[in-house]
Biopython code that builds the backbone (N, CA, C, O; Angstrom):
import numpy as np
from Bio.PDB.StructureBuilder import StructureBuilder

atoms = [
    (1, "UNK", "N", (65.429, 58.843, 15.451)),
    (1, "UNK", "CA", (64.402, 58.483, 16.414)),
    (1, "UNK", "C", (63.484, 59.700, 16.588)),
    (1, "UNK", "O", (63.777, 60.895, 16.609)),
    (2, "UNK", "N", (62.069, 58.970, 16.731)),
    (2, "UNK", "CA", (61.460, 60.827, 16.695)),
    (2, "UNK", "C", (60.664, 60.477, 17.947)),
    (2, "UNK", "O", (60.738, 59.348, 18.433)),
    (3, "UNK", "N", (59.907, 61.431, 18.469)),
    (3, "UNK", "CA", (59.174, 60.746, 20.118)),
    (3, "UNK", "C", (57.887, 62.460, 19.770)),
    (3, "UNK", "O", (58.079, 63.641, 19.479)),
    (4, "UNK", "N", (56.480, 61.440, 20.083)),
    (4, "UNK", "CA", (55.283, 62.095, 20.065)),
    (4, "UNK", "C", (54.974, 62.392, 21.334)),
    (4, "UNK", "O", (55.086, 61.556, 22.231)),
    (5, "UNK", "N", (54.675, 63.264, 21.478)),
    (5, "UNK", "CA", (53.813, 63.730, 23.054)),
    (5, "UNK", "C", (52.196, 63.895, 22.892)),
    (5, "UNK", "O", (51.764, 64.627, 22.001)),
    (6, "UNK", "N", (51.657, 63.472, 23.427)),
    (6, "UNK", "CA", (50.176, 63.702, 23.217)),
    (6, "UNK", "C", (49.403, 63.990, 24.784)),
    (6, "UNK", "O", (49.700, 63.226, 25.702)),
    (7, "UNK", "N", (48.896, 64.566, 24.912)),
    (7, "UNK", "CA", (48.118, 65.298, 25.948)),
    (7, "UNK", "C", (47.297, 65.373, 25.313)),
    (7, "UNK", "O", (47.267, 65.236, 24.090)),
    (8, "UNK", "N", (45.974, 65.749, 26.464)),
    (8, "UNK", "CA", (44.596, 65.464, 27.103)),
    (8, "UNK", "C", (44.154, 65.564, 28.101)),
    (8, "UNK", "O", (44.828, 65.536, 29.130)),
    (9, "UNK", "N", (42.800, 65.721, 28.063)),
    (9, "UNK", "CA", (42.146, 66.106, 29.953)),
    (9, "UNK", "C", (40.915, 65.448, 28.927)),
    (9, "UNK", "O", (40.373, 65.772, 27.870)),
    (10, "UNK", "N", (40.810, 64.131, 30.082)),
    (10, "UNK", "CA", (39.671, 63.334, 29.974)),
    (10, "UNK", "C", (38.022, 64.309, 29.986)),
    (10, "UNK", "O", (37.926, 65.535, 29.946)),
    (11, "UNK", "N", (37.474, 63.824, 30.017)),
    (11, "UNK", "CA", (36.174, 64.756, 29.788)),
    (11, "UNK", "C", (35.097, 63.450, 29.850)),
    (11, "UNK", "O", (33.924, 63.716, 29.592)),
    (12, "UNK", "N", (35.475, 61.927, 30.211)),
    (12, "UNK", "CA", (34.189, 61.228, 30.640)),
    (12, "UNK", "C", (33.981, 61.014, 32.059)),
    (12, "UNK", "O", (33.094, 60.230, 32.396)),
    (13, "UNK", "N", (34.528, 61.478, 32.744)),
    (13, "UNK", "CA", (34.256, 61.307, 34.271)),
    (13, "UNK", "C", (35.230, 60.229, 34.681)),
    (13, "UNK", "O", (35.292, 60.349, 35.905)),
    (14, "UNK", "N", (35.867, 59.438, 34.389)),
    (14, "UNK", "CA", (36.750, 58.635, 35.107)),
    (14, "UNK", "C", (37.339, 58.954, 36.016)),
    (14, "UNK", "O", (37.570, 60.160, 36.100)),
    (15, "UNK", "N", (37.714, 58.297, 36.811)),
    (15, "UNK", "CA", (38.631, 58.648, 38.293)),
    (15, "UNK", "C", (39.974, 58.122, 37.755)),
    (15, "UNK", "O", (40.152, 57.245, 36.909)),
    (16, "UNK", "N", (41.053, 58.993, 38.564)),
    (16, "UNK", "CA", (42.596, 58.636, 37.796)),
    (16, "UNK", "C", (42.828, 56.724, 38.342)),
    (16, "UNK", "O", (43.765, 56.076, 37.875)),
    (17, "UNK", "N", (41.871, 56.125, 39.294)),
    (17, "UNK", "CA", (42.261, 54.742, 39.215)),
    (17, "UNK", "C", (41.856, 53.765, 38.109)),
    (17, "UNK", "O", (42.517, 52.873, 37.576)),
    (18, "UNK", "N", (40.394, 54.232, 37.870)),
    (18, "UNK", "CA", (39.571, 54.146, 36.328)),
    (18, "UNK", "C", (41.130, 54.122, 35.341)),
    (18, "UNK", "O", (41.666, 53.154, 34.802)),
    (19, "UNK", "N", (41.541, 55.504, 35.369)),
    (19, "UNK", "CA", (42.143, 55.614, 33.594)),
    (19, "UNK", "C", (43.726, 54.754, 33.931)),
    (19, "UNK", "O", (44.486, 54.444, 33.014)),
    (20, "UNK", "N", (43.920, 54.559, 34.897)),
    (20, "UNK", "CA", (45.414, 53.672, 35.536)),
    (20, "UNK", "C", (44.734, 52.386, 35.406)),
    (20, "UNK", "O", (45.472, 51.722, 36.134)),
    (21, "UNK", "N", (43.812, 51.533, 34.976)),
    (21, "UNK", "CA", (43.181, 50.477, 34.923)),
    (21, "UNK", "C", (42.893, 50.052, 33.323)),
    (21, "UNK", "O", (42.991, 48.942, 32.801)),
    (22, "UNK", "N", (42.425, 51.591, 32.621)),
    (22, "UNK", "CA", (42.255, 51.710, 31.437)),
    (22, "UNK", "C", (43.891, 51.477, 30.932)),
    (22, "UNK", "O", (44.144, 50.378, 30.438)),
    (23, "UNK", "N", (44.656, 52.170, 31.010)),
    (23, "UNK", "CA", (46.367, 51.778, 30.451)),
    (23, "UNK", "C", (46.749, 50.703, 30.242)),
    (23, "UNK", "O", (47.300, 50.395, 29.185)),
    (24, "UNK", "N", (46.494, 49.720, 31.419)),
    (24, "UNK", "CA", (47.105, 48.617, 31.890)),
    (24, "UNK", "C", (46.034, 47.898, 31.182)),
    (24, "UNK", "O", (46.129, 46.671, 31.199)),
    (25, "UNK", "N", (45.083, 48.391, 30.594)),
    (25, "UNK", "CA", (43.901, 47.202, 29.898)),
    (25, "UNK", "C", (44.544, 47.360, 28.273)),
    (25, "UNK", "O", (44.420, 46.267, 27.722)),
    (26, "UNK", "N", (45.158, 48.333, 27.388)),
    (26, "UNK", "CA", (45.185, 49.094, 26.329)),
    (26, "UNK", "C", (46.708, 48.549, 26.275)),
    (26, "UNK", "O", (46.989, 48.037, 25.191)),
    (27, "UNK", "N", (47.872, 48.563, 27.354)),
    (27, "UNK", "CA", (48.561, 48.527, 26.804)),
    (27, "UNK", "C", (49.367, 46.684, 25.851)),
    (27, "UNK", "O", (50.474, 46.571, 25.324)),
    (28, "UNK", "N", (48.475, 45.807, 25.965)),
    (28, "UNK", "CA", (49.135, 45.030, 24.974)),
    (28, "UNK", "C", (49.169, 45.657, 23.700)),
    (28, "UNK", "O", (50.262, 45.717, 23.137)),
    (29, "UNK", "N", (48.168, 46.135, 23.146)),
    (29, "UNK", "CA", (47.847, 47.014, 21.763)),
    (29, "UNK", "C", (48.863, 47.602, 21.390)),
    (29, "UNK", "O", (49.141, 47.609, 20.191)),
    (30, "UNK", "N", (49.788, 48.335, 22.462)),
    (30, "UNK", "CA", (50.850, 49.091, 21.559)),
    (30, "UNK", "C", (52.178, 48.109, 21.820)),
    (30, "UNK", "O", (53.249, 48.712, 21.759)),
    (31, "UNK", "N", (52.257, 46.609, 22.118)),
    (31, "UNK", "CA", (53.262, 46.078, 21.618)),
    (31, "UNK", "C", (53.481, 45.157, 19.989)),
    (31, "UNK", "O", (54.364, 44.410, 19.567)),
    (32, "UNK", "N", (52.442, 45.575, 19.532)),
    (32, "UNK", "CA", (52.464, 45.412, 18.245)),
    (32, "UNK", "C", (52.611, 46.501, 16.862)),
    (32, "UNK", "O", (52.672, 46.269, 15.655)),
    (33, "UNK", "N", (52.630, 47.513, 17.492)),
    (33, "UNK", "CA", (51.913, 49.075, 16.360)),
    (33, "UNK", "C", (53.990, 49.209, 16.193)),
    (33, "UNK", "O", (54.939, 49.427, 16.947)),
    (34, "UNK", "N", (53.711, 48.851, 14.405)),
    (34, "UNK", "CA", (54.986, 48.838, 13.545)),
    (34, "UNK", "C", (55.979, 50.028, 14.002)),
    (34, "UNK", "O", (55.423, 51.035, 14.438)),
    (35, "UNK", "N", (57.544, 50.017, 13.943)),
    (35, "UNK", "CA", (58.144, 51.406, 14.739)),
    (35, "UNK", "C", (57.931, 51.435, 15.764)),
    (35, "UNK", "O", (59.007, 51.789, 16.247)),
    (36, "UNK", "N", (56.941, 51.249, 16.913)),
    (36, "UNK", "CA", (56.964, 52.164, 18.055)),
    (36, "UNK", "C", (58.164, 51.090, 19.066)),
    (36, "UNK", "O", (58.061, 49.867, 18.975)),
    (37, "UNK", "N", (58.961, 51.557, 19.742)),
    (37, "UNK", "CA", (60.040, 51.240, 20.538)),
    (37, "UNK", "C", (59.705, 51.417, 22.108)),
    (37, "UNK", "O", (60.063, 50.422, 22.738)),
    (38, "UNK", "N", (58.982, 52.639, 23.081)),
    (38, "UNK", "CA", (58.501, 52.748, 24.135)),
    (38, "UNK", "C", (57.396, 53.156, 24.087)),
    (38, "UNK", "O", (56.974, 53.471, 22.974)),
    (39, "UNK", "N", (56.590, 53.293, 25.163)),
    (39, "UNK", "CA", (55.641, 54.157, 25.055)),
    (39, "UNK", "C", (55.431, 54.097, 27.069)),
    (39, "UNK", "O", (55.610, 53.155, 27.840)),
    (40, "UNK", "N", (54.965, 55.634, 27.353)),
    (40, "UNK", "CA", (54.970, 55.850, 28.317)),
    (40, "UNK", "C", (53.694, 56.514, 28.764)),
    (40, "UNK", "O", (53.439, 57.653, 28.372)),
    (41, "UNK", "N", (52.824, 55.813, 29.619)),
    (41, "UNK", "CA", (51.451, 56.100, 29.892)),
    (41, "UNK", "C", (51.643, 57.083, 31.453)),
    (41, "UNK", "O", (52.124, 56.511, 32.431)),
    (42, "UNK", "N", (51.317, 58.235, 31.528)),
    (42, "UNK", "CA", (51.341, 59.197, 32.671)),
    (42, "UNK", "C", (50.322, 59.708, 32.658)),
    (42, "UNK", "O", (49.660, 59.669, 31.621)),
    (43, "UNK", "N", (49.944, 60.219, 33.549)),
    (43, "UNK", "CA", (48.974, 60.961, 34.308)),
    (43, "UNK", "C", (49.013, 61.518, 35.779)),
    (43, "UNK", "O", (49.185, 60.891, 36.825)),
    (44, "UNK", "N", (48.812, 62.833, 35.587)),
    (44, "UNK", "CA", (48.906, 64.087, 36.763)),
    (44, "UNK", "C", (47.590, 64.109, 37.382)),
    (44, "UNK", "O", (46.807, 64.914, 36.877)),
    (45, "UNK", "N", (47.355, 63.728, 37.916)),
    (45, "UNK", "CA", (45.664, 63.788, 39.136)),
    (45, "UNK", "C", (45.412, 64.827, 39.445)),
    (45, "UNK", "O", (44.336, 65.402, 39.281)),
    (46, "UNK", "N", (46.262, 65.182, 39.886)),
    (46, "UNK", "CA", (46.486, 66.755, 40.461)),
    (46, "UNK", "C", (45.156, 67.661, 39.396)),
    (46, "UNK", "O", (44.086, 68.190, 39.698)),
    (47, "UNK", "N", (45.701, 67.530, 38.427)),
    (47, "UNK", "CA", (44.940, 68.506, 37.268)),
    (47, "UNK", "C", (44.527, 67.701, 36.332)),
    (47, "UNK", "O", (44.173, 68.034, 35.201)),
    (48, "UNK", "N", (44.568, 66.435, 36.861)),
    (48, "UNK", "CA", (43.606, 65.268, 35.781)),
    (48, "UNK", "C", (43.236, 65.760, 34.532)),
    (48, "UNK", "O", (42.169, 66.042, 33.986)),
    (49, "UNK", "N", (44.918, 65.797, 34.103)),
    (49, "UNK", "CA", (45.609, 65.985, 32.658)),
    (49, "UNK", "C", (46.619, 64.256, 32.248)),
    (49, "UNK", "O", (47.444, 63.755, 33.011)),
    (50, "UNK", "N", (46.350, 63.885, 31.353)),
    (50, "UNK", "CA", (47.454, 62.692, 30.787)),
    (50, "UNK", "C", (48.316, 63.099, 29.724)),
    (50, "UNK", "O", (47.941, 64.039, 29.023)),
    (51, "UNK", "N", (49.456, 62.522, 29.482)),
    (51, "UNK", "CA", (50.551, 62.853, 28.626)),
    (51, "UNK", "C", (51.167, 61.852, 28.435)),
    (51, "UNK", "O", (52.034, 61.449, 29.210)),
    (52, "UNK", "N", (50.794, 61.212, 27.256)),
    (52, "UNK", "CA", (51.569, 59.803, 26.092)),
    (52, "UNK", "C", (52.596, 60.367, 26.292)),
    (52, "UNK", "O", (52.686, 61.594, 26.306)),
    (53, "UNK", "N", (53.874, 59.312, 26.546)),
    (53, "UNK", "CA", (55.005, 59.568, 25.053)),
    (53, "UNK", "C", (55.245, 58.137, 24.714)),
    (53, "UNK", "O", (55.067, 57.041, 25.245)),
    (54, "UNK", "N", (55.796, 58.689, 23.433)),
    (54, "UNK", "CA", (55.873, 57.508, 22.555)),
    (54, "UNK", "C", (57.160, 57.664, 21.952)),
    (54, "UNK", "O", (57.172, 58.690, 21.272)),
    (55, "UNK", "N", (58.498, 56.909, 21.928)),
    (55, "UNK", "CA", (59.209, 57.066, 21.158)),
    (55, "UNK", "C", (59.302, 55.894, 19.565)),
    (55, "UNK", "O", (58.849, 54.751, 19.606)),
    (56, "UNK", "N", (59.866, 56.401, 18.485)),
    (56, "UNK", "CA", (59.289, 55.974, 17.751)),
    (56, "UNK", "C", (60.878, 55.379, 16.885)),
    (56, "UNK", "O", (61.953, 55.620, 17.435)),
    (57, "UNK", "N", (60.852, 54.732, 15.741)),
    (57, "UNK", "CA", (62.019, 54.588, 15.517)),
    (57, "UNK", "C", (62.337, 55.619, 14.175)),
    (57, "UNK", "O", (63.431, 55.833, 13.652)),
    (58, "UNK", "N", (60.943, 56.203, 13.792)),
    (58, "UNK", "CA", (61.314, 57.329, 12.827)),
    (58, "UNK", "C", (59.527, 57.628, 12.453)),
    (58, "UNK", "O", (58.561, 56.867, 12.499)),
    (59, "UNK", "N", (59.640, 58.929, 12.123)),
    (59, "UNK", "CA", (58.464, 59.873, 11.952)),
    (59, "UNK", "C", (57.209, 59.151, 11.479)),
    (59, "UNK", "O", (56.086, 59.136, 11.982)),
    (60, "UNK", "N", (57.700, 58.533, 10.346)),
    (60, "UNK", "CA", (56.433, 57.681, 9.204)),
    (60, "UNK", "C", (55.695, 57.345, 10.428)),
    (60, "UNK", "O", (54.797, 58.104, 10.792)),
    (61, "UNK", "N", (56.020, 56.132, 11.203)),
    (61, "UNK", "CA", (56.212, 55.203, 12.006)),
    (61, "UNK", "C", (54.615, 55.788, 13.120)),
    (61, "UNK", "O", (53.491, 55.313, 13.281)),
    (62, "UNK", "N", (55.229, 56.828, 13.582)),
    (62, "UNK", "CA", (54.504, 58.377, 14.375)),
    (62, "UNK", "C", (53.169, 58.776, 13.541)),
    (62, "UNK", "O", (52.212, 59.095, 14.246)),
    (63, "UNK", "N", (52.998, 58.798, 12.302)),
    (63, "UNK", "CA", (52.207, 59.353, 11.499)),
    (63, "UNK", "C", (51.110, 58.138, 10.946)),
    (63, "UNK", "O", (49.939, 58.126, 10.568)),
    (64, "UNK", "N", (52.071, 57.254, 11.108)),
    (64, "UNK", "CA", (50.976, 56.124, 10.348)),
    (64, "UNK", "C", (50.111, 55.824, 11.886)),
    (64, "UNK", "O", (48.882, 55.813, 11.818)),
    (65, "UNK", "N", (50.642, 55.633, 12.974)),
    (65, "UNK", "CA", (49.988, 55.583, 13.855)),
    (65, "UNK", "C", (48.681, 56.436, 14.180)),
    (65, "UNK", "O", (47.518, 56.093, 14.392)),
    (66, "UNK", "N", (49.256, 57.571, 14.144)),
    (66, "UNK", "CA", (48.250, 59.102, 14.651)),
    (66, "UNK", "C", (47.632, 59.279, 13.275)),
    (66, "UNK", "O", (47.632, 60.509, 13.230)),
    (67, "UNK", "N", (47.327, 59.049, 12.606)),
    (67, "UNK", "CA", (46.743, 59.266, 11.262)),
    (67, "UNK", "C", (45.860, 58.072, 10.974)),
    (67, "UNK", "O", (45.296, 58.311, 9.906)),
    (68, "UNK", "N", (45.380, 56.556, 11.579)),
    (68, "UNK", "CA", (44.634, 55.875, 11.716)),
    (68, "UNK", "C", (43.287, 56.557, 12.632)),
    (68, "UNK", "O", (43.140, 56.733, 13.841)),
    (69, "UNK", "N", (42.448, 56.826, 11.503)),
    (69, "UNK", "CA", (40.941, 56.852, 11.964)),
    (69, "UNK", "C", (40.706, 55.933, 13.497)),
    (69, "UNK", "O", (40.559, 56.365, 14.641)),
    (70, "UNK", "N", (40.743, 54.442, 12.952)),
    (70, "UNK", "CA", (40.366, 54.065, 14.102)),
    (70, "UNK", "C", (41.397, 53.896, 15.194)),
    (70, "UNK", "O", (40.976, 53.020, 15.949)),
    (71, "UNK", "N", (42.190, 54.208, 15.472)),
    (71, "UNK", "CA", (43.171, 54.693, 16.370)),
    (71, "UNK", "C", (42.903, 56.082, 17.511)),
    (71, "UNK", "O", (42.698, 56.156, 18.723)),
    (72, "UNK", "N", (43.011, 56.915, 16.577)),
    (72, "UNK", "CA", (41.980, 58.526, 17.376)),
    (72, "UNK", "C", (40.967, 58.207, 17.623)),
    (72, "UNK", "O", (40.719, 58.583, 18.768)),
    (73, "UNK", "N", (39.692, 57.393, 16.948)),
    (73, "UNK", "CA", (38.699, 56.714, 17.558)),
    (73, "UNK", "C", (38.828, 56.187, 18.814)),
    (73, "UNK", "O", (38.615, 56.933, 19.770)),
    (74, "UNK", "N", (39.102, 55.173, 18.978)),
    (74, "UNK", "CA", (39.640, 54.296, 20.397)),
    (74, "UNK", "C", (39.902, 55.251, 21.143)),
    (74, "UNK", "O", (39.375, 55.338, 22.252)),
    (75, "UNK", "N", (41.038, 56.437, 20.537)),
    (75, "UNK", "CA", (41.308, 57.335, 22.346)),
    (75, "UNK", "C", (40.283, 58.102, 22.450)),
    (75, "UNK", "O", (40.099, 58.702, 23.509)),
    (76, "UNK", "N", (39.433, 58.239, 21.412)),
    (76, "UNK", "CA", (38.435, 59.548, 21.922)),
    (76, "UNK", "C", (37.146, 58.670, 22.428)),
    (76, "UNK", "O", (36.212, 59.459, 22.572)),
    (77, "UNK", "N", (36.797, 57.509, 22.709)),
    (77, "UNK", "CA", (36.128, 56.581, 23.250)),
    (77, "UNK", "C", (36.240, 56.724, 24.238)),
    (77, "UNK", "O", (35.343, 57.195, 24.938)),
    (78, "UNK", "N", (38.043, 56.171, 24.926)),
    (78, "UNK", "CA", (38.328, 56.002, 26.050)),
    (78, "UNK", "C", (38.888, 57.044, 26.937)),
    (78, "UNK", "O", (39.298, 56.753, 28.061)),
    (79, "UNK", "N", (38.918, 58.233, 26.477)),
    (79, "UNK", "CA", (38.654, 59.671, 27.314)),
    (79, "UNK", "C", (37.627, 60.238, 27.147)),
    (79, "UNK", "O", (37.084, 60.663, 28.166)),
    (80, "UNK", "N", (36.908, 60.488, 25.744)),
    (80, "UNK", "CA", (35.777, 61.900, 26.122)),
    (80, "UNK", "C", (36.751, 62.810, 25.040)),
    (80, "UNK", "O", (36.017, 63.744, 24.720)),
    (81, "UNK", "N", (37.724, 62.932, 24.512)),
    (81, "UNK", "CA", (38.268, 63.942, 24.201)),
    (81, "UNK", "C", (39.405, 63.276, 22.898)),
    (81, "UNK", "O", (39.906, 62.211, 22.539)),
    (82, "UNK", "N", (39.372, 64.771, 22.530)),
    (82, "UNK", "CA", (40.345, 64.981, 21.160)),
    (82, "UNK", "C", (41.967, 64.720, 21.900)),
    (82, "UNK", "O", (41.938, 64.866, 23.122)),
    (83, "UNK", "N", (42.804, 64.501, 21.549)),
    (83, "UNK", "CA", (44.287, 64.702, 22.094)),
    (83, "UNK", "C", (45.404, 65.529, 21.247)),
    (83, "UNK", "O", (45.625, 65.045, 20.137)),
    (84, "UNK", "N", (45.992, 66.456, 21.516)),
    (84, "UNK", "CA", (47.185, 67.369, 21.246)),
    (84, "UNK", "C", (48.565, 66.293, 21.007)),
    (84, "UNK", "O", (49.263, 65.692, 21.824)),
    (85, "UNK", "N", (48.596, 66.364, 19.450)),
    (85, "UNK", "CA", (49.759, 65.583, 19.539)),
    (85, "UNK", "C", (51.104, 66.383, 18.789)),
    (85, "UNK", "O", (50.810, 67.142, 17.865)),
    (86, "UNK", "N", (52.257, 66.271, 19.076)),
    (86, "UNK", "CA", (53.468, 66.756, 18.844)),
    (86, "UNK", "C", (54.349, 66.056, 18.246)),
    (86, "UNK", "O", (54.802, 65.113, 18.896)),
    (87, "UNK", "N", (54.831, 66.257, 16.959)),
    (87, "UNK", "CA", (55.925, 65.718, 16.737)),
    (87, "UNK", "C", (57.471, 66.071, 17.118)),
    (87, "UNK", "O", (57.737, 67.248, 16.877)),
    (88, "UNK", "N", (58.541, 65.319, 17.655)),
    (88, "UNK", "CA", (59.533, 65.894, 18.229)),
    (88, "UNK", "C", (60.716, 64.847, 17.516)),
    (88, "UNK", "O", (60.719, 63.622, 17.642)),
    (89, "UNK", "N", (61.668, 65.625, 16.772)),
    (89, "UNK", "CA", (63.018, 64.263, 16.665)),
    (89, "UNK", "C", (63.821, 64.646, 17.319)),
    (89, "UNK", "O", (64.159, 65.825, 17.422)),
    (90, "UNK", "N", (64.419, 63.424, 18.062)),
    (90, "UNK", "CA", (65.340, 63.372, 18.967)),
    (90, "UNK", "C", (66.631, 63.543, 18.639)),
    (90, "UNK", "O", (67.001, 62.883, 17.669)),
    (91, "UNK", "N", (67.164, 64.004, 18.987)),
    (91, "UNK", "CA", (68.829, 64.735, 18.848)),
    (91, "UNK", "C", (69.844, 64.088, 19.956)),
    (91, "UNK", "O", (71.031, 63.802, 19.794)),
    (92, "UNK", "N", (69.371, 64.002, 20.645)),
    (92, "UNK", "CA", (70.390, 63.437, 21.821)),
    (92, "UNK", "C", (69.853, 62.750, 22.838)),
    (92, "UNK", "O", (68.856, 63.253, 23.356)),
    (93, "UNK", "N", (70.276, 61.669, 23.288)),
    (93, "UNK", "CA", (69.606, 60.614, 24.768)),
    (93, "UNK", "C", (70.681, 60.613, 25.617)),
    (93, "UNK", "O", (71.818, 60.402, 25.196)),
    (94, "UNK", "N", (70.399, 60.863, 26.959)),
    (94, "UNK", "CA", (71.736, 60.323, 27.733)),
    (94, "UNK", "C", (70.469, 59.443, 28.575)),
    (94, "UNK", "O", (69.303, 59.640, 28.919)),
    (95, "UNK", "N", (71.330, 58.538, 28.647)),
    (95, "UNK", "CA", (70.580, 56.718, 29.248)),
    (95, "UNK", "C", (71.618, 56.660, 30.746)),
    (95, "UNK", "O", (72.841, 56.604, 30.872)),
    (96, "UNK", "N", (70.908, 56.688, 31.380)),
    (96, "UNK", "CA", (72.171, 56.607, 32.745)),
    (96, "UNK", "C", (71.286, 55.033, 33.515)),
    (96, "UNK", "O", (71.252, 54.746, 34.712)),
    (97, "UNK", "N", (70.598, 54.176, 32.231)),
    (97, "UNK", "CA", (70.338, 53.271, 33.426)),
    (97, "UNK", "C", (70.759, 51.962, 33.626)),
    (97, "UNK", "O", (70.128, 51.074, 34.201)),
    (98, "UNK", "N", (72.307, 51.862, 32.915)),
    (98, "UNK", "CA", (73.116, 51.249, 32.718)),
    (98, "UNK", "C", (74.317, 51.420, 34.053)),
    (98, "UNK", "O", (75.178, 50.595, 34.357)),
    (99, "UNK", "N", (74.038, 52.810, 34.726)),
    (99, "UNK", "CA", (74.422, 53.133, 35.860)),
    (99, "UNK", "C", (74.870, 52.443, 37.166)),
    (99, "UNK", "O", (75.198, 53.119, 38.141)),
]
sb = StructureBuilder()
sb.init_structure("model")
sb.init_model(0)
sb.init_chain("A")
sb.init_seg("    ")
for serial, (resi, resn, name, xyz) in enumerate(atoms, 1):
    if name == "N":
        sb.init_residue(resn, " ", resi, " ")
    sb.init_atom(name, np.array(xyz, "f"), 0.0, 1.0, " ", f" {name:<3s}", serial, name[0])
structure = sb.get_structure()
């Protein structure tokens, strides 16, 4: 399992209810994109910074995604900005929400 982090600081003026409106408009789109298993839309107001994660069911999966032109297109539309993305494989989960 590998999981992407991607960060950003918008740069079109949106207000954090704007980009919490924008998510919830965007996210049917990622229940179709091949591999991806979660994906987690956040945002800090505070410092009106956002931070994807995405867990994935393996790297390709991660790459074929973030490596679509019109994909980075779309986010740099709908922020104003480039995004910092990370690849990370996962080694260990503890799930306590079976709890």
């Amino acid at each position: 399992m590998y999981v992407t982090i991607v960060t950003y600081k918008p740069t079109n003026g949106k207000s954090p209810a704007e980009i919490a409106e924008s998510f919830e408009a965007s996210a049917p789109l990622f229940r179709s994109i091949p591999g991806l298993i979660r994906k987690y839309f956040c945002f800090d107001d505070a410092a009106h910074e956002g931070t994807s994660v995405y867990i994935w069911q393996d790297r390709a999966s991660a790459e074929a995604c973030f490596g679509n032109p019109e994909f980075l297109g779309r986010f740099k539309q709908s922020f104003g900005c480039d995004p910092t993305i990370k690849y990370v494989e996962t080694k260990l989960v503890v799930d306590n929400s079976g709890s």
